[in-house]
C-alpha positions in Angstrom: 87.8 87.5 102.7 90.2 89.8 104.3 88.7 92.8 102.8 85.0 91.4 103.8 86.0 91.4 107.2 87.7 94.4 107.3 84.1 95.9 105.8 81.8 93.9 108.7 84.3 95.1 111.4 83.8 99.2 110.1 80.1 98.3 110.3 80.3 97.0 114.2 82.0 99.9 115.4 79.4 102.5 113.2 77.3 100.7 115.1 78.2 100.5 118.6 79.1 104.4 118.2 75.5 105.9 116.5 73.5 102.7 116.9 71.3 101.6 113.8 71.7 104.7 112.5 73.8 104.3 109.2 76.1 107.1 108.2 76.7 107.6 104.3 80.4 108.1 103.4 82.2 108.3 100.1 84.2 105.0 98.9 87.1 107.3 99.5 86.4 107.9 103.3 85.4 105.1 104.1 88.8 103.1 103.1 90.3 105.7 105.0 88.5 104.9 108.0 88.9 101.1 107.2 92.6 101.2 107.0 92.5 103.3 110.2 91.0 100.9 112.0 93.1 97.9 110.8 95.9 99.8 111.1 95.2 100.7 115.2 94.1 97.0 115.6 97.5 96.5 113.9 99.4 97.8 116.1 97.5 97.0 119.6 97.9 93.3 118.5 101.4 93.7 118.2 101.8 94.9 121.1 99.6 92.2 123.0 101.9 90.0 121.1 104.7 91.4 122.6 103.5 91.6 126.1 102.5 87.6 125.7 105.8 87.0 124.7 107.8 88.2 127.8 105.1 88.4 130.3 106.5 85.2 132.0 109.9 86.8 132.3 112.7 85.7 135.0 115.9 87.6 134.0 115.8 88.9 137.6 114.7 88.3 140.8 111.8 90.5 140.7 110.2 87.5 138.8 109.8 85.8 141.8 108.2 88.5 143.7 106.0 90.3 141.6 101.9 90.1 141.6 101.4 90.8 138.2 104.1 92.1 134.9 103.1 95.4 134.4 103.5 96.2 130.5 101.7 99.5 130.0 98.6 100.8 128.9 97.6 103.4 126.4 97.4 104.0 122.8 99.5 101.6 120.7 100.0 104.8 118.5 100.6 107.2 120.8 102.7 110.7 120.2 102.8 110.8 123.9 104.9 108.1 126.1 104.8 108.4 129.8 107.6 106.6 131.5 108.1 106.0 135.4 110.7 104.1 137.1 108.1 100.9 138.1 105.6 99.6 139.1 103.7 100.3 142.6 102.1 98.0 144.9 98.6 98.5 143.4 100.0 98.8 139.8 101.4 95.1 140.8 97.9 94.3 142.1 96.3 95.5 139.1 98.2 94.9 136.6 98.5 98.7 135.2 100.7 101.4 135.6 99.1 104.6 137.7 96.6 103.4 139.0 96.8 104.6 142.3 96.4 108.1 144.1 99.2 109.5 141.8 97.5 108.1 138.9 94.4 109.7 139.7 96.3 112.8 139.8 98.2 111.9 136.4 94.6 111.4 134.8 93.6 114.7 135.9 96.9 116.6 134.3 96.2 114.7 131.0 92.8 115.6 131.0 93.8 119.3 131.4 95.8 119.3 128.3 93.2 117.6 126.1 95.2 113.8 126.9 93.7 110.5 128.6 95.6 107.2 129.2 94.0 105.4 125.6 93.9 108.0 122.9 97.3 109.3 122.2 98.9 108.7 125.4 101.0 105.5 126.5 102.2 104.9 130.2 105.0 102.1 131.2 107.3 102.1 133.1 111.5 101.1 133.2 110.8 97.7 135.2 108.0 96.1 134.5 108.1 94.3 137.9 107.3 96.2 141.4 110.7 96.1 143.6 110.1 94.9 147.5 108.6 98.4 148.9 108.6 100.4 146.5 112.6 100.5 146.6 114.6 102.3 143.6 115.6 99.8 141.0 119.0 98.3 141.1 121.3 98.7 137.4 121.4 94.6 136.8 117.4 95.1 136.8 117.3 97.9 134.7 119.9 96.0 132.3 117.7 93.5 132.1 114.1 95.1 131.3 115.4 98.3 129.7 115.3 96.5 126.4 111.6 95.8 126.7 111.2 99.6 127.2 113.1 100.4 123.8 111.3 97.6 121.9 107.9 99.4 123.2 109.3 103.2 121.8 110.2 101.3 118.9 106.4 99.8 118.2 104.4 102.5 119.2 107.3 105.5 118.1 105.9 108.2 120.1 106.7 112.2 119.2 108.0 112.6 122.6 109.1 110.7 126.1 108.2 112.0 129.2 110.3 110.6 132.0 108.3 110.5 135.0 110.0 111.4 138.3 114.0 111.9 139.1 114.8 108.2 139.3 113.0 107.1 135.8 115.1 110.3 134.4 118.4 109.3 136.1 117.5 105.7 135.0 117.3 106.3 131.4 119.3 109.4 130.7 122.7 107.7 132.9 122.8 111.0 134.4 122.8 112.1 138.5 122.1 115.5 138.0 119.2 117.4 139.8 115.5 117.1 138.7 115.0 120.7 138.5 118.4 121.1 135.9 116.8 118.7 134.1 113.6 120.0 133.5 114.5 122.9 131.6 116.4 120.9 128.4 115.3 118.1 125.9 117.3 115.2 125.7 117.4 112.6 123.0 116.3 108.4 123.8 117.7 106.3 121.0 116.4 108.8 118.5 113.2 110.2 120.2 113.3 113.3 122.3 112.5 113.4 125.9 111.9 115.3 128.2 111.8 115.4 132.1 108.9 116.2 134.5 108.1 115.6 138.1 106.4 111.9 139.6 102.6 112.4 140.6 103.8 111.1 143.6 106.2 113.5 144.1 103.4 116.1 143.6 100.7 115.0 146.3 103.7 115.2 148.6 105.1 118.5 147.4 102.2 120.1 146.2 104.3 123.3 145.6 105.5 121.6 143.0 102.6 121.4 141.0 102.4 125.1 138.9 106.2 123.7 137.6 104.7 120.3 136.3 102.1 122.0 135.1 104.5 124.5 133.0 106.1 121.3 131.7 103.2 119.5 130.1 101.8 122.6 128.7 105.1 122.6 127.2 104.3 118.9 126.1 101.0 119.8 124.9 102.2 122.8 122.6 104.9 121.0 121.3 102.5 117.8 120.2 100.6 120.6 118.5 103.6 122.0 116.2 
Protein backbone atom coordinates (compact mmCIF):
# COMPACT_ATOMS: atom_id res chain seq x y z
CA UNK A 1 0.00 0.00 0.00
CA UNK A 2 2.88 2.11 0.87
CA UNK A 3 4.50 1.72 -2.42
CA UNK A 4 0.88 2.35 -4.19
CA UNK A 5 0.67 5.51 -2.65
CA UNK A 6 3.99 6.55 -3.04
CA UNK A 7 3.19 5.74 -7.09
CA UNK A 8 -0.44 7.91 -7.04
CA UNK A 9 1.36 10.76 -5.20
CA UNK A 10 4.39 10.88 -8.34
CA UNK A 11 1.34 10.92 -10.62
CA UNK A 12 -0.37 14.17 -8.85
CA UNK A 13 2.56 16.13 -8.90
CA UNK A 14 3.36 15.01 -12.92
CA UNK A 15 0.28 16.26 -13.05
CA UNK A 16 -0.08 19.47 -11.50
CA UNK A 17 3.46 20.35 -13.18
CA UNK A 18 2.63 19.31 -17.20
CA UNK A 19 -1.06 18.78 -16.82
CA UNK A 20 -2.59 15.50 -18.57
CA UNK A 21 0.29 15.33 -20.38
CA UNK A 22 2.08 12.01 -19.25
CA UNK A 23 5.86 11.84 -19.39
CA UNK A 24 7.47 8.35 -20.12
CA UNK A 25 10.42 7.51 -17.68
CA UNK A 26 12.47 4.37 -17.14
CA UNK A 27 11.59 2.12 -13.94
CA UNK A 28 14.98 3.42 -12.92
CA UNK A 29 14.07 7.20 -12.97
CA UNK A 30 11.16 7.00 -11.91
CA UNK A 31 12.08 5.37 -8.34
CA UNK A 32 14.57 7.95 -8.25
CA UNK A 33 12.13 10.59 -8.50
CA UNK A 34 9.70 8.58 -6.09
CA UNK A 35 12.19 8.27 -3.33
CA UNK A 36 12.87 12.04 -3.98
CA UNK A 37 9.82 12.97 -3.32
CA UNK A 38 9.19 10.80 -0.20
CA UNK A 39 12.26 11.63 0.95
CA UNK A 40 11.53 15.81 0.83
CA UNK A 41 8.05 15.02 2.25
CA UNK A 42 10.12 13.16 4.76
CA UNK A 43 11.77 15.61 5.98
CA UNK A 44 9.22 18.71 5.80
CA UNK A 45 7.05 16.44 7.98
CA UNK A 46 9.60 16.18 10.40
CA UNK A 47 10.02 19.26 10.71
CA UNK A 48 6.19 20.34 11.04
CA UNK A 49 6.43 17.68 13.62
CA UNK A 50 8.93 19.51 15.30
CA UNK A 51 7.50 22.96 15.04
CA UNK A 52 3.97 21.26 16.55
CA UNK A 53 5.87 20.08 19.29
CA UNK A 54 7.27 23.24 20.79
CA UNK A 55 5.19 25.83 19.18
CA UNK A 56 3.34 26.35 22.53
CA UNK A 57 6.52 27.05 24.29
CA UNK A 58 6.85 29.10 27.71
CA UNK A 59 10.54 28.68 28.81
CA UNK A 60 10.61 32.53 28.84
CA UNK A 61 8.68 35.44 29.07
CA UNK A 62 8.54 36.11 25.44
CA UNK A 63 5.72 33.35 25.57
CA UNK A 64 3.52 35.69 26.99
CA UNK A 65 4.07 38.46 24.52
CA UNK A 66 4.50 37.06 21.29
CA UNK A 67 1.80 37.12 18.20
CA UNK A 68 2.78 34.15 16.67
CA UNK A 69 6.17 31.41 17.23
CA UNK A 70 8.14 32.05 14.46
CA UNK A 71 9.86 28.57 13.40
CA UNK A 72 11.30 29.24 9.87
CA UNK A 73 10.54 28.73 6.50
CA UNK A 74 12.42 27.20 3.64
CA UNK A 75 13.60 24.06 2.29
CA UNK A 76 13.60 21.20 4.87
CA UNK A 77 16.78 20.09 2.84
CA UNK A 78 18.44 23.05 2.46
CA UNK A 79 22.50 23.53 1.87
CA UNK A 80 21.83 27.07 2.70
CA UNK A 81 20.63 28.20 6.38
CA UNK A 82 19.86 31.80 7.04
CA UNK A 83 19.88 32.79 10.65
CA UNK A 84 18.86 36.22 12.26
CA UNK A 85 18.76 37.17 15.82
CA UNK A 86 14.48 37.17 15.94
CA UNK A 87 11.73 37.73 14.89
CA UNK A 88 10.22 41.36 13.89
CA UNK A 89 6.99 42.80 14.45
CA UNK A 90 5.51 41.68 11.15
CA UNK A 91 7.50 38.33 11.24
CA UNK A 92 5.31 38.07 14.74
CA UNK A 93 2.23 39.13 12.81
CA UNK A 94 2.81 36.72 10.18
CA UNK A 95 4.17 34.09 11.45
CA UNK A 96 7.48 33.96 9.07
CA UNK A 97 10.81 35.16 9.31
CA UNK A 98 11.61 38.24 6.64
CA UNK A 99 8.84 39.14 5.72
CA UNK A 100 9.10 42.62 5.93
CA UNK A 101 11.01 45.50 3.90
CA UNK A 102 14.42 43.69 4.78
CA UNK A 103 12.92 40.57 3.62
CA UNK A 104 12.02 41.96 0.45
CA UNK A 105 15.46 42.97 0.13
CA UNK A 106 16.81 39.45 1.37
CA UNK A 107 14.53 37.84 -1.49
CA UNK A 108 16.06 40.03 -3.94
CA UNK A 109 19.91 38.95 -2.96
CA UNK A 110 18.84 35.27 -3.07
CA UNK A 111 17.34 35.64 -6.29
CA UNK A 112 20.62 37.25 -7.56
CA UNK A 113 22.62 34.21 -6.71
CA UNK A 114 20.21 31.66 -8.23
CA UNK A 115 18.46 31.14 -4.23
CA UNK A 116 14.71 31.68 -3.07
CA UNK A 117 13.32 31.17 0.53
CA UNK A 118 11.79 27.25 -0.51
CA UNK A 119 14.31 25.49 -2.77
CA UNK A 120 17.60 25.19 -0.99
CA UNK A 121 17.43 27.90 1.31
CA UNK A 122 16.12 27.89 5.04
CA UNK A 123 15.64 31.13 7.16
CA UNK A 124 15.06 31.12 11.24
CA UNK A 125 16.07 32.81 13.41
CA UNK A 126 17.91 32.46 17.32
CA UNK A 127 14.55 33.25 19.19
CA UNK A 128 11.68 32.15 17.79
CA UNK A 129 9.69 34.82 19.75
CA UNK A 130 9.69 38.81 18.79
CA UNK A 131 11.29 40.68 21.98
CA UNK A 132 9.14 44.03 23.15
CA UNK A 133 10.42 46.54 20.24
CA UNK A 134 12.49 44.93 18.50
CA UNK A 135 15.06 44.85 21.57
CA UNK A 136 18.40 42.57 21.34
CA UNK A 137 17.74 39.31 23.07
CA UNK A 138 18.71 38.79 26.55
CA UNK A 139 21.35 35.41 27.26
CA UNK A 140 18.55 33.44 29.55
CA UNK A 141 16.39 33.76 26.20
CA UNK A 142 18.89 32.67 23.99
CA UNK A 143 19.65 29.74 26.65
CA UNK A 144 16.46 28.80 26.40
CA UNK A 145 15.58 28.68 22.44
CA UNK A 146 19.20 28.10 21.18
CA UNK A 147 18.49 24.38 21.41
CA UNK A 148 15.58 24.61 19.03
CA UNK A 149 18.07 26.29 16.58
CA UNK A 150 20.62 23.32 16.77
CA UNK A 151 17.81 20.61 16.62
CA UNK A 152 16.74 22.58 13.28
CA UNK A 153 20.72 22.48 11.76
CA UNK A 154 20.58 19.04 12.89
CA UNK A 155 17.21 18.07 10.67
CA UNK A 156 17.77 19.90 7.80
CA UNK A 157 22.02 19.76 8.02
CA UNK A 158 22.71 22.55 5.72
CA UNK A 159 26.41 23.03 3.88
CA UNK A 160 26.70 26.33 5.40
CA UNK A 161 25.19 28.91 8.17
CA UNK A 162 24.85 32.30 7.35
CA UNK A 163 24.52 34.51 10.50
CA UNK A 164 22.42 37.32 9.71
CA UNK A 165 23.40 40.66 11.21
CA UNK A 166 26.14 41.46 14.20
CA UNK A 167 23.85 40.41 16.98
CA UNK A 168 22.74 36.79 15.51
CA UNK A 169 26.77 36.50 14.91
CA UNK A 170 27.64 37.67 18.43
CA UNK A 171 24.72 35.45 19.68
CA UNK A 172 25.87 32.26 18.27
CA UNK A 173 29.56 32.53 17.84
CA UNK A 174 29.97 33.98 21.98
CA UNK A 175 32.13 36.43 20.50
CA UNK A 176 31.94 40.71 20.80
CA UNK A 177 34.14 41.36 18.16
CA UNK A 178 33.29 43.70 15.16
CA UNK A 179 30.96 42.76 12.19
CA UNK A 180 33.43 43.69 9.65
CA UNK A 181 36.45 41.32 11.43
CA UNK A 182 34.12 38.91 11.25
CA UNK A 183 33.17 38.76 7.87
CA UNK A 184 36.32 37.91 6.41
CA UNK A 185 36.74 34.22 8.31
CA UNK A 186 34.62 30.94 8.54
CA UNK A 187 33.81 29.83 11.78
CA UNK A 188 32.53 26.36 12.73
CA UNK A 189 28.51 25.76 14.55
CA UNK A 190 28.49 22.44 16.30
CA UNK A 191 30.20 20.92 13.22
CA UNK A 192 28.72 23.12 10.27
CA UNK A 193 30.66 26.05 8.97
CA UNK A 194 29.34 29.52 9.14
CA UNK A 195 29.82 32.32 8.11
CA UNK A 196 28.92 36.07 8.82
CA UNK A 197 27.17 38.63 6.71
CA UNK A 198 25.36 41.94 7.29
CA UNK A 199 21.22 42.19 8.38
CA UNK A 200 18.95 43.37 5.39
CA UNK A 201 18.04 45.81 7.74
CA UNK A 202 21.21 46.97 8.38
CA UNK A 203 21.44 47.42 4.52
CA UNK A 204 18.35 49.67 3.71
CA UNK A 205 19.82 51.83 6.48
CA UNK A 206 23.45 51.72 5.25
CA UNK A 207 23.06 51.17 1.80
CA UNK A 208 26.97 51.58 1.42
CA UNK A 209 27.02 48.58 2.79
CA UNK A 210 25.53 46.74 0.17
CA UNK A 211 28.58 45.93 -2.62
CA UNK A 212 30.33 44.12 0.85
CA UNK A 213 27.06 41.85 1.42
CA UNK A 214 27.03 41.31 -1.84
CA UNK A 215 30.86 40.09 -1.99
CA UNK A 216 29.78 37.75 0.83
CA UNK A 217 27.04 35.72 -0.70
CA UNK A 218 28.75 35.47 -3.90
CA UNK A 219 31.19 33.92 -1.68
CA UNK A 220 28.25 31.73 -0.40
CA UNK A 221 27.11 31.01 -3.76
CA UNK A 222 30.58 29.81 -5.10
CA UNK A 223 31.33 27.84 -2.26
CA UNK A 224 27.65 25.86 -2.49
CA UNK A 225 28.92 25.19 -5.99
CA UNK A 226 32.36 23.46 -5.04
Amino acid sequence: MIEKRKIQDFFNQQKNLFGNELFFQSAEQINNDLDSVYQLQSSSDNLNQYCNSIALCQECSLGGTRKNFVFGVGDPNAELMLVGEAPGEEDDQEGEPFVGRSGKLLNKILAAIGKNRLEGVYITNVLKCRPPNNRDPLASEVDKCEPYLLKQVGMIKPKLILALGKVAARTLLKTDIPLKEMRGATYDYYGTPLKVTYHPATLLRNPDFKKFAWDDFQWVRDYLIG
